[in-house]
C-alpha positions in Angstrom: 2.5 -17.1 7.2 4.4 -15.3 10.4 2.6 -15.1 13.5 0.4 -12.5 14.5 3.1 -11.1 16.9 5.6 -11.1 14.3 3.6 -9.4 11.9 3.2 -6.6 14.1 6.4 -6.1 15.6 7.6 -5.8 12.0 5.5 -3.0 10.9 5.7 -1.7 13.6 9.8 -2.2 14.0 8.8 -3.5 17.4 8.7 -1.4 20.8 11.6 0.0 20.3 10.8 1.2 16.8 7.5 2.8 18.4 9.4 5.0 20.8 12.6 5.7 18.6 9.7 7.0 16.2 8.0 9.5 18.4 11.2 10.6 20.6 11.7 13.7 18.2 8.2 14.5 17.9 7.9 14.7 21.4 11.3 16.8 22.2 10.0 19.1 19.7 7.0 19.5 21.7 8.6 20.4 25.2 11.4 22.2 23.7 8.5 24.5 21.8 6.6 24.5 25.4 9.7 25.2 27.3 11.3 27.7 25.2 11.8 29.2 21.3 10.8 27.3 17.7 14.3 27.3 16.0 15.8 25.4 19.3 13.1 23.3 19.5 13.7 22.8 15.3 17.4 21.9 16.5 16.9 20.1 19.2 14.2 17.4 16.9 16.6 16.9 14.1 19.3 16.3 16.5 17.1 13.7 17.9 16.6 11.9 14.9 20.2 11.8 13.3 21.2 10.4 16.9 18.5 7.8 16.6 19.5 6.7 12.8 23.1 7.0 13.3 22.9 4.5 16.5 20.9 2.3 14.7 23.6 2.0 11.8 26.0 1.5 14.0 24.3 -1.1 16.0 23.7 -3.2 12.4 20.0 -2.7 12.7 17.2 -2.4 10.3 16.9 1.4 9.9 13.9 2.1 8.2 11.6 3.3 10.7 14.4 5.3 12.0 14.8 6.6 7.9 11.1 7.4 7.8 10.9 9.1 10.8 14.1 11.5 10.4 12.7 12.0 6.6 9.2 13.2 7.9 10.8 15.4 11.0 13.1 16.9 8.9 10.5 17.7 6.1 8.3 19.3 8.9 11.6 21.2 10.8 12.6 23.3 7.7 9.2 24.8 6.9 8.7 25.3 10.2 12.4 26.7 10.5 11.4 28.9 7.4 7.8 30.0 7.8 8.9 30.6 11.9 5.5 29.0 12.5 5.9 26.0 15.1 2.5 24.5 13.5 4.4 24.5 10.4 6.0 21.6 11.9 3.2 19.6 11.7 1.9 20.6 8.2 3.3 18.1 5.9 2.1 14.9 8.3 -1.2 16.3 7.9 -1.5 16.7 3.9 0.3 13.6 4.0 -2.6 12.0 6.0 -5.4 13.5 4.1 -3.3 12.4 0.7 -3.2 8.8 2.2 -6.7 9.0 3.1 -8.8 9.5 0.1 -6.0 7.4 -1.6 -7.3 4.3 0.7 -10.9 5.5 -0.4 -10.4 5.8 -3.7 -8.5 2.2 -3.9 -11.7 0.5 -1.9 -14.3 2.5 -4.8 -12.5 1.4 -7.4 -12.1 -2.5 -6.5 -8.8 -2.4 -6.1 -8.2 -1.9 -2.3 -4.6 -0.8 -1.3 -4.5 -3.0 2.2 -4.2 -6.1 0.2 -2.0 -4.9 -2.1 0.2 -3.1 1.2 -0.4 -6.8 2.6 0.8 -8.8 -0.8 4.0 -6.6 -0.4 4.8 -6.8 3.2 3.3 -10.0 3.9 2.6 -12.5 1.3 5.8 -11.9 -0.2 4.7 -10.2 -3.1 1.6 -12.4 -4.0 -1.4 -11.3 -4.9 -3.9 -14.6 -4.6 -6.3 -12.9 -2.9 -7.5 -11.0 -6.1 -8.6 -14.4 -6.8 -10.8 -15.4 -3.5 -14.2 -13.0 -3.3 -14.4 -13.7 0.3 -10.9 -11.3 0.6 -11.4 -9.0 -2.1 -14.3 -7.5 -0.1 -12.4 -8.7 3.2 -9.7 -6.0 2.3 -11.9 -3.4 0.6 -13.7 -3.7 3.9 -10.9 -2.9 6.1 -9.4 -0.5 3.2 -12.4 1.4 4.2 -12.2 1.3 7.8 -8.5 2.5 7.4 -9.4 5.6 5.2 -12.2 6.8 7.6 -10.0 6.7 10.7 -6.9 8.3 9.2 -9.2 10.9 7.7 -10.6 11.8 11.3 -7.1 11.8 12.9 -5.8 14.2 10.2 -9.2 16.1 10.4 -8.3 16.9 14.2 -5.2 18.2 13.3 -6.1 19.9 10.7 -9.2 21.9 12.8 -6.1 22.5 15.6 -3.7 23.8 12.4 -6.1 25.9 10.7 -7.1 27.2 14.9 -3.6 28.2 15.6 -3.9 26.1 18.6 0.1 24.8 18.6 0.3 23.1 21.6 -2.9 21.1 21.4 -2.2 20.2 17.6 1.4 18.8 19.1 -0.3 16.8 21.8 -3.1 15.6 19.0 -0.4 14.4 17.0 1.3 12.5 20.0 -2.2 10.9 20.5 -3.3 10.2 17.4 -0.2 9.0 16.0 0.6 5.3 17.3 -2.3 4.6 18.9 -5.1 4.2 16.1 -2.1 2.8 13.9 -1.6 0.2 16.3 -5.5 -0.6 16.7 -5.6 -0.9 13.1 -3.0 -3.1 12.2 -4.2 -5.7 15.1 -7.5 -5.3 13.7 -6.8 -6.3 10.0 -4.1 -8.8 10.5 -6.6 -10.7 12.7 -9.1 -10.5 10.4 -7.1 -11.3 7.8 -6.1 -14.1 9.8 -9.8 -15.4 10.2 -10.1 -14.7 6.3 -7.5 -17.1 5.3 -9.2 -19.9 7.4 -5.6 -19.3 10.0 -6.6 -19.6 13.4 -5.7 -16.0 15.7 -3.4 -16.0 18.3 -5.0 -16.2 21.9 -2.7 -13.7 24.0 -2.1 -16.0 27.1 -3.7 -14.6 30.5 -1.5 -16.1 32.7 
């Protein structure tokens, strides 16, 4: 199995996937502050066809990059139509509350989606663990803990969508985007970890 570190830094397409990720999302945010929506609109796409069209050229893996220009542009043209700057925002948020109760659901119905997420990504498509007890309710367990915390992210944001307050639901989504992703994923890959009898990773201290 890959290390800790390698686990993560491939989900998470390492640092530089984290900021290549939220570089759009935040110049939508400023531009908005500094001046009008449609320029602001503009100015995010740009972003992230810059972003995905340097990664191509550099040969590297371009999904994040994919992912990310796919969700801003979503977001930009019913913001760009609508003329609502919140609008932006909308389709991370049903998207979030879709994900949610789908995690729920999965955990109720004994068939948890981080292990199958983790057979895919991880395991190389096998699916053992349906087998061992001990990680059926490992997974449904964290399953769980994933669909409570992405349903209070996307709750905040939805209270600041459904408020009007624009600014405060871009800042929100700056917060609670990377952060409580990045929590989780140590937290179940460690776990995980533990589950499987592998030893975790101490992070040196010196």
């Amino acid at each position: 199995m890959p290390s800790m570190a390698e686990q993560m830094a491939d989900q998470l397409g390492g640092w530089r996937g984290l900021v290549e990720s939220s570089i759009p999302v935040v110049v939508f945010v400023v531009a908005n502050i500094l001046g009008e929506l449609r320029p602001a609109v503009i100015a995010s796409v740009t972003v992230a066809l810059l972003i995905a069209g340097l990664r191509l050229a550099q040969r590297r893996p371009v999904r994040h990059a994919v992912n990310g220009l796919f969700g801003v542009a979503i977001g930009a043209a019913i913001a760009w139509r609508t003329g609502e700057e919140r609008d932006f925002y909308l389709p991370g948020i049903l998207y979030g509350i879709g994900y949610g109760f789908a995690l729920l659901i999965s955990a109720a119905v004994r068939q948890p989606l981080v292990g199958w997420i983790w057979s895919v990504l991880v395991a190389g498509g096998k699916s053992q663990w349906r087998q061992d007890p001990k990680l059926v309710r490992t997974f449904t367990w964290l399953t769980v803990l994933w669909g409570v915390v992405w349903l209070a992210k996307v709750g905040v944001q939805a209270g600041l969508y459904l408020a009007q307050q624009d600014t405060a639901l871009g800042v929100a989504r700056l917060a609670l985007g990377y952060p409580p992703y990045v929590l989780l994923l140590l937290i179940t890959v460690w776990t995980v970890r533990r589950a499987t009898g592998e030893e975790p990773e101490r992070v040196p201290t010196g």
